[in-house]
N, C-alpha and C positions, 0 to 999 in steps of 0.2 A: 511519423515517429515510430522508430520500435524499440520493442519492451521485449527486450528478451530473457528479460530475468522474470514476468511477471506473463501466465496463465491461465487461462479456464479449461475446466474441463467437468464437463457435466456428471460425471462420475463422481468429482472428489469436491467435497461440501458446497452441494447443491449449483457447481459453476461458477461461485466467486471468484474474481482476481487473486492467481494464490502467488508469490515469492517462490520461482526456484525450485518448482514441484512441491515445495512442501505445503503444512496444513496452517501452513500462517500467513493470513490474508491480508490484502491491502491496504483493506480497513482498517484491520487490527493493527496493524503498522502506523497506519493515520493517528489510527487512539491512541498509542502509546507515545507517540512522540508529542501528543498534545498533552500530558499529565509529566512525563517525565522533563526536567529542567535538565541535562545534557546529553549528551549523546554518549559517554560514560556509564551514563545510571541504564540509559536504555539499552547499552552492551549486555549488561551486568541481567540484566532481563530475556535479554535476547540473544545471546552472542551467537546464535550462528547466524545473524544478519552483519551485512558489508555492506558498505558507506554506497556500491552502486545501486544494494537494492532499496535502499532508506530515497536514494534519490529516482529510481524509478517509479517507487511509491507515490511519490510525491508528484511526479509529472506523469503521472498515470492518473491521478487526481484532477490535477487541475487540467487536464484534456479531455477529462470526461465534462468537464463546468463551465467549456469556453463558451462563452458570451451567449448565452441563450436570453431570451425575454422570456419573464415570468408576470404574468398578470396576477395583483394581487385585487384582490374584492371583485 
């Protein structure tokens, strides 16, 4: 896969996955689309994100969580 909308770089906040060079991380992207009910509201929050970085986000997510075993107890 590549994420070409989505970087690290150990300079800019501590290396996080960031969007596009800038200071809005992939996380924050994660969060905000988990509180906000559409894609509307989260414009209106975020507008300089585009529909390919909301979806790079998103598969930058779930490729970091594929199918691992987690022992629990």
């Amino acid at each position: 896969m590549t994420f070409n909308r989505i970087a690290s770089d150990p300079a800019v906040l501590d290396g996080q996955p960031c969007i596009r060079g800038q200071r809005l991380t992939v996380r924050r992207v994660l969060e905000a689309l988990a509180v906000c009910t559409d894609r509307a509201e989260l414009r209106k929050e975020y507008p300089e994100l585009e529909d390919e970085d909301i979806r790079q986000a998103l598969e930058y997510a779930a490729s970091n969580l594929a199918d691992r075993v987690v022992e629990l107890g």
